[in-house]
N, C-alpha and C positions, 0 to 999 in steps of 0.2 A: 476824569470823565470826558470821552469824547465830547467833539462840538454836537453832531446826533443824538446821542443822550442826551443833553443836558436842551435840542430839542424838544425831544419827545416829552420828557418830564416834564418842560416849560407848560405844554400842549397841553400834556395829561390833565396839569395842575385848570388851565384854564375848560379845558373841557367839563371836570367836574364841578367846577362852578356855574356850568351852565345847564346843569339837571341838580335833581333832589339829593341833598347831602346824606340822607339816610333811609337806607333800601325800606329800612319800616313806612316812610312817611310815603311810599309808593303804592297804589292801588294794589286790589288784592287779584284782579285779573291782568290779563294783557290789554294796555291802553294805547287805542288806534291814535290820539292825540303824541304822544310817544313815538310810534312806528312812524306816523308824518313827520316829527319834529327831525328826527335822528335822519330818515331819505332826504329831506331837501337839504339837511349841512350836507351830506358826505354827499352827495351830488351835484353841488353848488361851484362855480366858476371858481371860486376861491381852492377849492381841491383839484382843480387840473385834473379831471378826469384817472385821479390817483392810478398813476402810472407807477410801476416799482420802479425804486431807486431814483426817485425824483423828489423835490420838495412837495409836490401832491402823497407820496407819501408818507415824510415825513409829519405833517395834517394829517392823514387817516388815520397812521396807526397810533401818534398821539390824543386822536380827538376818542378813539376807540378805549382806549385803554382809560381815560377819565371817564366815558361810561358803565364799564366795568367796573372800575370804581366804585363811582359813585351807585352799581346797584348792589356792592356789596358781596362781587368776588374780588378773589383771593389771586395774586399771582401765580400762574401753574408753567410758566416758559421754565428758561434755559439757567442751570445753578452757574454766578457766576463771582466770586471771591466769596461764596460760603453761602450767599444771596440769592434763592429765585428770583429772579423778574419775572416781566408779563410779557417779555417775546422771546422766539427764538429763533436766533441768527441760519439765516438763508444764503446758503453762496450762492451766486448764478453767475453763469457767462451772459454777458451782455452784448450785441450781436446790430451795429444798422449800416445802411449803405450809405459809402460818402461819393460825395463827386456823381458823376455822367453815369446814369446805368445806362449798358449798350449792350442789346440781346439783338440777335437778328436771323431768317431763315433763309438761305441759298437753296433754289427751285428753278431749274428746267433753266437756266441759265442768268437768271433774276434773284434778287436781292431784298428781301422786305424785313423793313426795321419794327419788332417790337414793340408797345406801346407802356409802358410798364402801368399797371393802372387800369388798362382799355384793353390789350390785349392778353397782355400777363399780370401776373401778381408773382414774384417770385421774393423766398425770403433774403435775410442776409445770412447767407450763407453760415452754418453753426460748425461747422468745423475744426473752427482755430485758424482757418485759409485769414491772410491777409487783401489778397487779391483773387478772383477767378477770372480766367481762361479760357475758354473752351472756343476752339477752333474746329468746323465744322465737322463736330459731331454728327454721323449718319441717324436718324432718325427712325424710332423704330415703334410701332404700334405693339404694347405690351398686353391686349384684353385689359384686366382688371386688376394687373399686378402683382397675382394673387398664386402662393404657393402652399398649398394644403395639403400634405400627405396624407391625413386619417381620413379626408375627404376625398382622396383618389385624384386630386386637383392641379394642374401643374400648366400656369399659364405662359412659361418659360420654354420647359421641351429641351432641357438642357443646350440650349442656344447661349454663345459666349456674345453676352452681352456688356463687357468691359468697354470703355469709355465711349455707349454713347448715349443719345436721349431719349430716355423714353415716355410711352405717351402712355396714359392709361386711363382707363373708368374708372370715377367715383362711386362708391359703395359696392354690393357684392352681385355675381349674378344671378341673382333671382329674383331680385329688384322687380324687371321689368314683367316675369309670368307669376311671380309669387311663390313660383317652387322648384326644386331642385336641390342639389347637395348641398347648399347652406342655410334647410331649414325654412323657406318661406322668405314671408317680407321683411322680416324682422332682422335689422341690421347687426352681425358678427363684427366680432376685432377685424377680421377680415378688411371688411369695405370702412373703412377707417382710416381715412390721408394720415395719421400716425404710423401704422401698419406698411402701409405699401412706401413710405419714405424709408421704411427698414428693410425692406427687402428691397429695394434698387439697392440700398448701399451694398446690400450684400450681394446681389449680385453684381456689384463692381461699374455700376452707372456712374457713366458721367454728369447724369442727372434726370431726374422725373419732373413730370408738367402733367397733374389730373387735369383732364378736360372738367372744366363744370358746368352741368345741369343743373337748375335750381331744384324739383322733386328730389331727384338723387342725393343732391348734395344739402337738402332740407332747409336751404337756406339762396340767399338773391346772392349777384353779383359783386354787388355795393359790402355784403358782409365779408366775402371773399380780399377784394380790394380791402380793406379799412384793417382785417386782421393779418395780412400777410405783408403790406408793402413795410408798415413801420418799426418799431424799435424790438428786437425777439431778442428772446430769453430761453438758456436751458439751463438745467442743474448743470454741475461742475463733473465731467466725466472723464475718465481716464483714458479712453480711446472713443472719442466723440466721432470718426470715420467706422463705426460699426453701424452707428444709428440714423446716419445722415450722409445724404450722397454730396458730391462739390455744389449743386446746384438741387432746388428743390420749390415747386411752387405750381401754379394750376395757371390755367390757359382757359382762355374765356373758349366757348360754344361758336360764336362764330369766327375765330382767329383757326381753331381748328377744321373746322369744316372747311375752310377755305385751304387748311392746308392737306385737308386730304383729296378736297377737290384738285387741284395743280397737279396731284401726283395721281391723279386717274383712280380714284379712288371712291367708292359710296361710303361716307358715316355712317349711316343708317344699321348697310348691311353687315359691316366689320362688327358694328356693336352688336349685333344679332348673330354672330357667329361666336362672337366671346363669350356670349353664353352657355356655349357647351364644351364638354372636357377635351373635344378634341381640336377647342385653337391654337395653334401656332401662333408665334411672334409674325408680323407683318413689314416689313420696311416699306416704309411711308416715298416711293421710289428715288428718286438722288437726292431729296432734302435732307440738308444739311443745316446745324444750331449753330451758331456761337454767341456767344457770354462774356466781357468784358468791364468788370466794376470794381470796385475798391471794398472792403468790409474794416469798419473799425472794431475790434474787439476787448474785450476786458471783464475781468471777476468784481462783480459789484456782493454786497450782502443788502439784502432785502429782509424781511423780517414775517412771521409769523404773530399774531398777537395771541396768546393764551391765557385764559383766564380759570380759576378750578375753584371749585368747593369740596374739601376734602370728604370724605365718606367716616363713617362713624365706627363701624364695626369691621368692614372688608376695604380699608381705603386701599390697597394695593388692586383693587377693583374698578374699573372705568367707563362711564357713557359717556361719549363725547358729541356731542353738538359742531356740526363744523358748517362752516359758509368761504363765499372768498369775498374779500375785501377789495380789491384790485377791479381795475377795469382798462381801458385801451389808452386813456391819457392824453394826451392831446398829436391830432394826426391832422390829415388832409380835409383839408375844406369841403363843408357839403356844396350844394346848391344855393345855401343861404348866405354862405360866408362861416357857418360857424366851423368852430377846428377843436372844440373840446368835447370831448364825448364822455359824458357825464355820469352813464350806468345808473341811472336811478331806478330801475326794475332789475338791470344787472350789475351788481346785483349790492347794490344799496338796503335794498328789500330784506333779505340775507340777515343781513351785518346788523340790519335794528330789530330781524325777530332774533337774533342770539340772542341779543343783548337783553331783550325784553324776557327771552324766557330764563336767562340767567337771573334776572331781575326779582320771577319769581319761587325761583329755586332758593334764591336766598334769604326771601321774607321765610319762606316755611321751613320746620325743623330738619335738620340735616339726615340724608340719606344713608343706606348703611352703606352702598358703593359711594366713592367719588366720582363728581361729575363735572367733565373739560368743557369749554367754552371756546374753541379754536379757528380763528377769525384768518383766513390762511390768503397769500399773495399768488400771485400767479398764477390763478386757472388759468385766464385767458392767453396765457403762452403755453398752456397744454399739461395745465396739473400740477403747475409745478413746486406750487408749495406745498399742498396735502402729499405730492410724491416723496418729497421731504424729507417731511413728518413721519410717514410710514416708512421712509427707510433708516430714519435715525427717531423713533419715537421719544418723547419727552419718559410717555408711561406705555410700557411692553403691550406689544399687541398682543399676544397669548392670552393678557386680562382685560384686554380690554373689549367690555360685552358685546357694542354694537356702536355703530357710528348711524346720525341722522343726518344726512345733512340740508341746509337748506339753501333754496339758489333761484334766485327769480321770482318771487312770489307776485299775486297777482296785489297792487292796491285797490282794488274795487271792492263791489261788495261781496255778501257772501253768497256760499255755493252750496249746491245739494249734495258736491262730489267731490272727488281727490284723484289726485293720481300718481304716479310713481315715475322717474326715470328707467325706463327698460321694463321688461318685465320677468325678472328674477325668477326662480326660484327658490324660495327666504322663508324660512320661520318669523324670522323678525318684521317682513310684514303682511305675513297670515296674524299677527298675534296686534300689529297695528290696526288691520283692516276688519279685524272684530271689536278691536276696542272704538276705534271711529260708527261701528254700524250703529254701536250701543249709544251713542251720541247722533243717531239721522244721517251721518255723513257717509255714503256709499263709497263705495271705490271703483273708479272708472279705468280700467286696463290701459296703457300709455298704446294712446288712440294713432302714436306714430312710430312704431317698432322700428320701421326702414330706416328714420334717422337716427338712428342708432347713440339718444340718449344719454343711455345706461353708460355710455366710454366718454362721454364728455364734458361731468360733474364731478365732484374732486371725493365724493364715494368712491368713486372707481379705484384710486389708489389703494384706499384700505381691503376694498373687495379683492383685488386680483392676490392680495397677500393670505387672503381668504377670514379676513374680517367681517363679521354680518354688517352691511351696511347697504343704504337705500336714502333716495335725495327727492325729499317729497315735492309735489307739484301742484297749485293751485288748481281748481274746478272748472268745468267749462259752462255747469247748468246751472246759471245762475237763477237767483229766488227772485231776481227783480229782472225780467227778459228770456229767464227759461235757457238751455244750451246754444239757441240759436244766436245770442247776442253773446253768450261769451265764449262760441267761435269767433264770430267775427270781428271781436275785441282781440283775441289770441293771434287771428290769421294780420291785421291790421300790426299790431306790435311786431311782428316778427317783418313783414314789409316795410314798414316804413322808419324803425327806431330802433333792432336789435343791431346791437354792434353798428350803432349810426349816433350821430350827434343828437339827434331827435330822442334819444331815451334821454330826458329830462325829468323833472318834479313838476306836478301837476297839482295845485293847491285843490283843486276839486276832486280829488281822490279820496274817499271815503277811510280806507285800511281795515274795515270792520271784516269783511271777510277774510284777511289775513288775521287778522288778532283773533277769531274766534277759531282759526285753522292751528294756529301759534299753541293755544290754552289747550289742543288735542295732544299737539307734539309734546307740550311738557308733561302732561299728565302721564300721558303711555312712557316718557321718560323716566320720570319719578316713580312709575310702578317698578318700571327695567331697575332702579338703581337699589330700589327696597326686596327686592328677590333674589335668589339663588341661580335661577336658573340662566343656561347660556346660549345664546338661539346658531341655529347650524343653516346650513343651504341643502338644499334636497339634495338627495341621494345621486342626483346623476347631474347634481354641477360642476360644471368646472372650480368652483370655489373651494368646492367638500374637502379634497386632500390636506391641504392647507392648514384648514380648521381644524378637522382631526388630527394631524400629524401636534399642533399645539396646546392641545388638551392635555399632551402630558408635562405641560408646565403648569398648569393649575391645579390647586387648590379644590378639591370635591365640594 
C-alpha cells in the first residue's frame, strides 16, 4: 500500500470517528448543524486551502471519504486488485513558475517592465515548455478572439497571425448592446478565456493576454491575479500545443490602455469596432512583448472521491450528485497577511450538501437506479476532474440519467427562490422547477447570463458530452430582508471573498436555507432514481445530438 493510501485510510478512519457511526442514528432531514460542522473542517487552516496534490489534499479527500462512510455509502471509485475504492485516480500535469518572471513591452523606443500580479497575470505555461521565450513579439489587437463560422464571425480575416501577441476582449460581442449574432447578453463558449486560449493556439500565437473588465469578466482583479499567477493544473494530453499557446494569461485595464495609448490608439473605439463582423486584426503600432521565465513541470494523480448506493432493480442505471472539493490552496498574501484561501462557500458548502444528502439517501429504502456521490478535484483549474470523469467514466454516461451538481451554496438563511447556472434548455430542470414550485420555491432565471455560468461548474463536463445536467444555485429573495439583502450579500461575496483568502467559515452562519434547498435536491433525486424515464435538452440544443445518438445504448 502506497504511503498516500495508507494516508487517506488513516484520515478516513479518523474522520469517521468524528461524525455518527451509523447513518440510522442520523436525522431524518438535512441537518444545518452537519452542513456547519463539515464547512469549518474542510475550511480550516489545517486543510491548506485543499490544493490538489498537496498534503491539504491528502486531509480532504481523507476526511471526505470517512464522511461517506460514516453516512452510509458504499464505495463507487476505481476497481483496483478485484477492490472498488472510494476514489478515482486523476493524472494532471502540474504546471508553476520558478525563478524571476520577466515580461516586458518595447514602445516608440522605450521599455516598460511587466508587473506580474499588477499588470499581468499570466499562467505557467501548460505546454510541456520548460522555459519560455519570446523576444519581441509584434503586438496585435485580436477583437474578441473569436472564430464562428455558423455565426458568419471571423475576428481574424485570415491574417497570419504565427508568433505573435495577441490582445483580446473578454466575453462575446454583444455584451456591451445586448444583441447581435451571439444571441444577446447571455454569455456563449465563445466569450470564455478557455475558448479564445484555443484558438490563439490554433492560430499559431505566440501568445494571448485578455484585457479584463470586471462586468465583462463577472469578476474583480484580485480574482484574476489569485487564479492565474499560482500552481495550474491540466489533464494529461497528448499534444497539449493544440489547446494552449507558449504564453497565456490577461492584462489588467489599465496596463492596456496605456498600451494602446503609446501606440496612438483609443480603447474605447477599437472595442467598439470589435463589435461588428467586419474588424480586422489591429497592430498595436511597433509594440513589441517579450517573456522570459522558467516553468517547472510534472504528472501528479489527484483523486476523485466517489461514493454510490447501488440501485435495486436497474443498478446499471445512475444519478449522480457531483460538487468539487478542491479550491485554490495556499497563494499570495492578501492585505491582511493571510496566504490560505479557504473556499468555505467555495466550495466547502458543495462537499457537505453531498455528503448530507447521501446521508439521507442511505437512511431510506434503496432506489431502483443507483445513486453516485462524486466529490471531484479540480474545478478551479478549469474542470478538471468532472472533465475526467466524463472522459473515462467509473459508470457509462449512456445510463447515466442526469447529473446535479452543487457548487457554492449560500450558508444563510432561507430563500423564496433558486436558480440555475446558465439558462439551458433541460427537461431535467423543467421537471426540477415544478417539483421546487410544489414546495413554494420559485425559480429565478440566472439573473447573470453574460457571465457565462453555465461553462464554469463541473456540470459542464457531462453537458457538452450531452448529459442532462444543471448545477443549482442558491436564492437571492430571502424570507428574512427580502431580494434586496440577498443581493447585496451575493454582490459583497463575490467582491471581497470569492477566489480571496476572505472566503472563510463564519460560525454565525445559520445553513437552514441550504438544508431546506438540499431536502428539495434529494427528493427530486430520489424521484429521478425510482423512475423510468430519461430527461433530453430541447430540441434546438446544442446538447440534443449527443443524448440521442446514446439512446441506443440503453435499455427501454
Amino acid at each position: 500500500m502506497t504511503a498516500l493510501k495508507c494516508n487517506l485510510l488513516a484520515l478516513a478512519v479518523l474522520a469517521a470517528l468524528a461524525v455518527p457511526a451509523r447513518a440510522h442514528d442520523a436525522p431524518a432531514t438535512i441537518d444545518p448543524k452537519q452542513l456547519s460542522q463539515m464547512v469549518q473542517v474542510l475550511s480550516s487552516d489545517e486543510f491548506e486551502g485543499r490544493g490538489p496534490a498537496t498534503p491539504g489534499e491528502d486531509k480532504t479527500v481523507g476526511y471526505i471519504i470517512g464522511r461517506m462512510q460514516a453516512a452510509g455509502l458504499a464505495p463507487g471509485g476505481d476497481i483496483v486488485d478485484g477492490v472498488r475504492g472510494w476514489t478515482q485516480a486523476v493524472p494532471l500535469g502540474r504546471f508553476q513558475h520558478t525563478g524571476e518572471f520577466d515580461a516586458s513591452i518595447a514602445q516608440a523606443g522605450a521599455t516598460r517592465k511587466l508587473v506580474q500580479g499588477t499588470d499581468v497575470a499570466v499562467r505557467a505555461a501548460m505546454t510541456g515548455a520548460k522555459r519560455i521565450d519570446i523576444d519581441d513579439a509584434p503586438i496585435v489587437f485580436a477583437g474578441y478572439g473569436t472564430r464562428a463560422p455558423e455565426r458568419g464571425w471571423d475576428d481574424f480575416k485570415g491574417q497570419d497571425l504565427r508568433g505573435k501577441l495577441l490582445v483580446v476582449l473578454v466575453n462575446d460581442p454583444d455584451f456591451e448592446t445586448g444583441e447581435g449574432a451571439f444571441g444577446g447578453k447571455a454569455m456563449t463558449y465563445y466569450g470564455r478565456w478557455t475558448y479564445k486560449y484555443e484558438e490563439a493556439a490554433r492560430q499559431g500565437a505566440a501568445g494571448l493576454l485578455i484585457v479584463h473588465e470586471t462586468a465583462p469578466a463577472s469578476y474583480g482583479w484580485d480574482t484574476v491575479k489569485n487564479s492565474n499567477t499560482n500552481t495550474m493544473f491540466d489533464v494529461v494530453r497528448d499534444k497539449p500545443g493544440d489547446k494552449h499557446p507558449p504564453l497565456e494569461g490577461w492584462i489588467s485595464l489599465e496596463a492596456a490602455t496605456a498600451l494602446f495609448q503609446a501606440a496612438g490608439l483609443d480603447f474605447a473605439a477599437l472595442k467598439k469596432q470589435a463589435q461588428g463582423k467586419d474588424f480586422r486584426p489591429v497592430p498595436v503600432g511597433d509594440a513589441t512583448f517579450s517573456a522570459h521565465y522558467d516553468i517547472e513541470s510534472e504528472v501528479i494523480t489527484s483523486h476523485n472521491v466517489v461514493g454510490r448506493l447501488e440501485g435495486t432493480t436497474r443498478p446499471d442505471e445512475t444519478v449522480i450528485y457531483s460538487g468539487h472539493w478542491d479550491h485554490l490552496g495556499v497563494g499570495k498574501a492578501d492585505a491582511t497577511g493571510d496566504t490560505i484561501f479557504n473556499g468555505a462557500v467555495d466550495n466547502a458548502t458543495g462537499i457537505a450538501g453531498l455528503v448530507e444528502i447521501g446521508r439521507l439517501f442511505a437512511q431510506q429504502p434503496r432506489t431502483q437506479r443507483s445513486v453516485v456521490f462524486l466529490a471531484v478535484t479540480a474545478e478551479e483549474k478549469g474542470l478538471l476532474g468532472s472533465e475526467y470523469y466524463a472522459s473515462k467514466p467509473v459508470y457509462p454516461l449512456a445510463t447515466t440519467v442526469g447529473v446535479i451538481n452543487i457548487d457554492a451554496l449560500s450558508p444563510h438563511g432561507p430563500a423564496r427562490d433558486f436558480s440555475t447556472s446558465g439558462s439551458a434548455k433541460l427537461s431535467l430542470i423543467d421537471e426540477f422547477i415544478a417539483a421546487a414550485g410544489k414546495a413554494n420555491l420559485r425559480y429565478s432565471p440566472d439573473g447573470h447570463p453574460e457571465a457565462g455560468y453555465f461553462f464554469r461548474s463541473d456540470h459542464f463536463s457531462f453537458a457538452k458530452r450531452g448529459v442532462p445536467a444543471f448545477s443549482f444555485g442558491s436564492g437571492e429573495d430571502w424570507l428574512d430582508g427580502g431580494a434586496e439583502a440577498g443581493r447585496a450579500s451575493g454582490e459583497a461575496y463575490n467582491k471581497n471573498a470569492y477566489h480571496q483568502p476572505a472566503d472563510e467559515f463564519d460560525p454565525a452562519w445559520p445553513f437552514t436555507g441550504m438544508a431546506h434547498d438540499l431536502g428539495l435536491l434529494q427528493r427530486f433525486g430520489r424521484d429521478l432514481a425510482n423512475d423510468t424515464r430519461w430527461p433530453n435538452w430541447g430540441v434546438d440544443s446544442e446538447f440534443r445530438a449527443a443524448r440521442d445518438a446514446s439512446s441506443l445504448q440503453r435499455k427501454d
